[in-house]
LUMRO-72643 format. One record per residue: x negated, y, z of N, C-alpha, C in turn; residue in one letter. Coordinates in Angstrom, 2 decimals, decimal comma, padded with zeros to 5 digits. Layout:
// residues N
+---------+---------+---------+---------+---------+---------+---------+---------+---------+-----+
|    n_c1 |    n_c2 |    n_c3 |   ca_c1 |   ca_c2 |   ca_c3 |    c_c1 |    c_c2 |    c_c3 | res |
+---------+---------+---------+---------+---------+---------+---------+---------+---------+-----+
|       X |       Y |       Z |       X |       Y |       Z |       X |       Y |       Z |   A |
...
+---------+---------+---------+---------+---------+---------+---------+---------+---------+-----+
//
This chain:
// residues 64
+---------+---------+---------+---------+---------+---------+---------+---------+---------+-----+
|    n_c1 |    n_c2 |    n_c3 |   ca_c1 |   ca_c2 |   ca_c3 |    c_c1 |    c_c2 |    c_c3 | res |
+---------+---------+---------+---------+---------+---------+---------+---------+---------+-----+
| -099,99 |  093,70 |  079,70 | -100,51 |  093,27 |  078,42 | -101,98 |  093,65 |  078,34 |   X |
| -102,88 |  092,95 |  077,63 | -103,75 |  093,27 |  077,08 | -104,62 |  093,20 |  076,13 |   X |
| -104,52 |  094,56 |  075,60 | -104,67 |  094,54 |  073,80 | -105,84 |  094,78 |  074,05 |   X |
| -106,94 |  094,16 |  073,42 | -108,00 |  094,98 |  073,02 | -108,35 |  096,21 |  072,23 |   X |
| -107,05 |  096,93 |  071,89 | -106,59 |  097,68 |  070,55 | -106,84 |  099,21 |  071,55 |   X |
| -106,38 |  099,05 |  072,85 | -106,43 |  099,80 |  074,00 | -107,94 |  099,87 |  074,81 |   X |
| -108,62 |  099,10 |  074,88 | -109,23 |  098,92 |  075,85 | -110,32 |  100,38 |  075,88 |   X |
| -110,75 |  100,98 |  077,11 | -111,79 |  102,15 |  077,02 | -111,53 |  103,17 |  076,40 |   X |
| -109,99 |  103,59 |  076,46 | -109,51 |  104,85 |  076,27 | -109,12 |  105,35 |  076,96 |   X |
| -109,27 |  104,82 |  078,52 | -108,93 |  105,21 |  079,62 | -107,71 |  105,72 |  080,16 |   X |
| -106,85 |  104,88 |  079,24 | -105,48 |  104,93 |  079,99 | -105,18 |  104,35 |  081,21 |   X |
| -105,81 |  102,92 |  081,55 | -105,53 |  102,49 |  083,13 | -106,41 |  103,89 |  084,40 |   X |
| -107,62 |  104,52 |  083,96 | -107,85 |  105,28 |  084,42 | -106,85 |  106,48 |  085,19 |   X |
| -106,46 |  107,17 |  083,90 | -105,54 |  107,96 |  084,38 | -104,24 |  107,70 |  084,76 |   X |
| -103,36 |  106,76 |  084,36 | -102,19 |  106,07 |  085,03 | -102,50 |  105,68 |  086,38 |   X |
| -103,48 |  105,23 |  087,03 | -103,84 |  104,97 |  088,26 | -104,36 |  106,15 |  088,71 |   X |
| -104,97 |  107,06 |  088,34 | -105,18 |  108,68 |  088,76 | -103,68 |  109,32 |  089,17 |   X |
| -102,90 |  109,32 |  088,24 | -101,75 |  109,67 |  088,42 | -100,65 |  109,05 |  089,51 |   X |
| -100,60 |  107,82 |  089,81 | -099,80 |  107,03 |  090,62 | -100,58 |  107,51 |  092,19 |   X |
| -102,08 |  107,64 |  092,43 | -102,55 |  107,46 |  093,79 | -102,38 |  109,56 |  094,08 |   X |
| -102,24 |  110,02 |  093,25 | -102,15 |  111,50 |  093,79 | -100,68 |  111,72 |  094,24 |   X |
| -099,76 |  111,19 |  093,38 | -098,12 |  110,62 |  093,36 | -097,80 |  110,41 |  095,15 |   X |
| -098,45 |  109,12 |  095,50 | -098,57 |  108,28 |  096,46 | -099,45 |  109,24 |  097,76 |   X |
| -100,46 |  110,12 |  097,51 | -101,16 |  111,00 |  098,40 | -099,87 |  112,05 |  098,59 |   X |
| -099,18 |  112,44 |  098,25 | -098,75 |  113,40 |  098,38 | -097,47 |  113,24 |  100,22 |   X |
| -097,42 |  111,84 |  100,34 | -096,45 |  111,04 |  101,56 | -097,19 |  110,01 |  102,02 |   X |
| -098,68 |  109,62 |  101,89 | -099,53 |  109,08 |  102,75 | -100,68 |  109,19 |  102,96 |   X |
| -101,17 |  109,28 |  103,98 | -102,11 |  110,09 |  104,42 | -104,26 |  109,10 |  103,69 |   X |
| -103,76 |  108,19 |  102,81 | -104,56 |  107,20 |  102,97 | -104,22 |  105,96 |  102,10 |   X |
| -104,73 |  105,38 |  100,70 | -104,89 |  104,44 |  100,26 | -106,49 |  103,38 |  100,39 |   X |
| -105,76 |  102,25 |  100,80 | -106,37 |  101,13 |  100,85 | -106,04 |  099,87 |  099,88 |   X |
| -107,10 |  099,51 |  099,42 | -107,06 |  097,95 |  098,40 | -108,01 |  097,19 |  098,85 |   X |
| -107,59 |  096,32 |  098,73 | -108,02 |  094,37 |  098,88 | -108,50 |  093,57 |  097,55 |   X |
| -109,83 |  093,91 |  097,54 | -109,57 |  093,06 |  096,32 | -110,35 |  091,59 |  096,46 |   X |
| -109,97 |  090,87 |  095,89 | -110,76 |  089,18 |  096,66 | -112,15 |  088,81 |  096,05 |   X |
| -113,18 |  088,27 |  096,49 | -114,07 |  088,33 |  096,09 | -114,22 |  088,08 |  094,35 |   X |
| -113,64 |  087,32 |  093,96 | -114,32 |  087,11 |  092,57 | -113,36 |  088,53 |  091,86 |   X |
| -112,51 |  089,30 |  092,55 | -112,34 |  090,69 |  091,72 | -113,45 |  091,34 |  092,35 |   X |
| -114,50 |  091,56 |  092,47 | -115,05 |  092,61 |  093,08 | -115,88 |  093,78 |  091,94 |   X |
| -115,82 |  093,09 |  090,36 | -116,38 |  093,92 |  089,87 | -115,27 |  095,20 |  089,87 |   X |
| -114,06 |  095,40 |  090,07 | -112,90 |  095,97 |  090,42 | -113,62 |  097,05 |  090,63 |   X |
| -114,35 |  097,16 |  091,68 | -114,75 |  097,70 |  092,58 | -115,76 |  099,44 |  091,63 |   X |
| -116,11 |  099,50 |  090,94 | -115,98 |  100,51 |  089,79 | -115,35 |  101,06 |  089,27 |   X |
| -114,42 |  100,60 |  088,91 | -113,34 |  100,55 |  088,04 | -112,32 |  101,64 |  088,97 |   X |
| -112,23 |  101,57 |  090,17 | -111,79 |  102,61 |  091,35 | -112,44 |  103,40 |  092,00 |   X |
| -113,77 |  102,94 |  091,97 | -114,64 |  104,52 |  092,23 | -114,23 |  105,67 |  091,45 |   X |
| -114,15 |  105,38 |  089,65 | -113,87 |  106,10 |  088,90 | -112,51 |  106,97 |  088,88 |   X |
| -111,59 |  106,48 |  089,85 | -110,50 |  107,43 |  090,07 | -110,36 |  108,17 |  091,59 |   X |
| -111,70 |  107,46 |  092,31 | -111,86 |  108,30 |  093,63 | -111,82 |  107,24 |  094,71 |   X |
| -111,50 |  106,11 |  094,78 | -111,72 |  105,63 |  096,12 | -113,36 |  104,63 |  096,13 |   X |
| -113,61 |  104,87 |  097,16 | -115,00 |  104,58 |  097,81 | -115,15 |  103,36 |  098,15 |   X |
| -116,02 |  102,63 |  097,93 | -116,39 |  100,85 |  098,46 | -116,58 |  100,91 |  099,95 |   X |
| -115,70 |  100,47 |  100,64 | -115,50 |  100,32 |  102,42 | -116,40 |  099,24 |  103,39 |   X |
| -116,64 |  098,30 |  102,46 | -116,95 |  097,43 |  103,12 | -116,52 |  095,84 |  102,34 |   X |
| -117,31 |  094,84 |  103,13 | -116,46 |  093,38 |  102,34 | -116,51 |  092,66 |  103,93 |   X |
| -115,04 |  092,45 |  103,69 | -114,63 |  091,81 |  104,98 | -113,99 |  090,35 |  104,91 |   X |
| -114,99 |  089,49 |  105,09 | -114,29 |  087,97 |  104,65 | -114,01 |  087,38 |  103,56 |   X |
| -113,04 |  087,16 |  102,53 | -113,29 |  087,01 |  101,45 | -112,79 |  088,35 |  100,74 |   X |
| -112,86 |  089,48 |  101,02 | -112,50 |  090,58 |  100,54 | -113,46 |  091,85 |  100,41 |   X |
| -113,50 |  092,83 |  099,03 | -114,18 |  093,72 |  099,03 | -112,56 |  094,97 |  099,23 |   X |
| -113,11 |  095,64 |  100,11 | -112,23 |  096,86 |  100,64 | -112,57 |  098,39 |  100,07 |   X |
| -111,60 |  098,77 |  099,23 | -111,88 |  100,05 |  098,98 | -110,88 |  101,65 |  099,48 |   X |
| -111,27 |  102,59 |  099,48 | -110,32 |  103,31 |  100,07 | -110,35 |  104,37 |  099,64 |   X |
| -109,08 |  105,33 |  099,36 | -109,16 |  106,62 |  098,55 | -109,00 |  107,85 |  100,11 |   X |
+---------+---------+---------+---------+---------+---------+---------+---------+---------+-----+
//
């Protein structure tokens, strides 16, 4: 859903903070794909820790 009622209270922040430490704890390494026209994405996951990798084809690659 999306409410504008929510937006910039940084709940997707920390719900995705919470799921990739979850997920670190049994893999050694998260990777995302995001396709070019998501690439402003690409902030939006710095802010919980993974790093801009590279853009490979029609993809910007990020990695925690």
């Amino acid at each position: 859903m999306d409410d504008p009622g929510f937006a910039r209270q940084g709940i997707g922040v920390r719900a995705l903070s919470a799921l990739c430490a979850h997920l670190l704890d049994t893999h050694p390494m998260l990777v995302l794909s995001l396709g070019k026209d998501r690439s402003h994405l690409v902030r939006f996951y710095q802010r919980i820790g993974f790093e801009y990798h590279g853009d490979y084809g029609d993809y910007t690659v990020v990695r925690y």
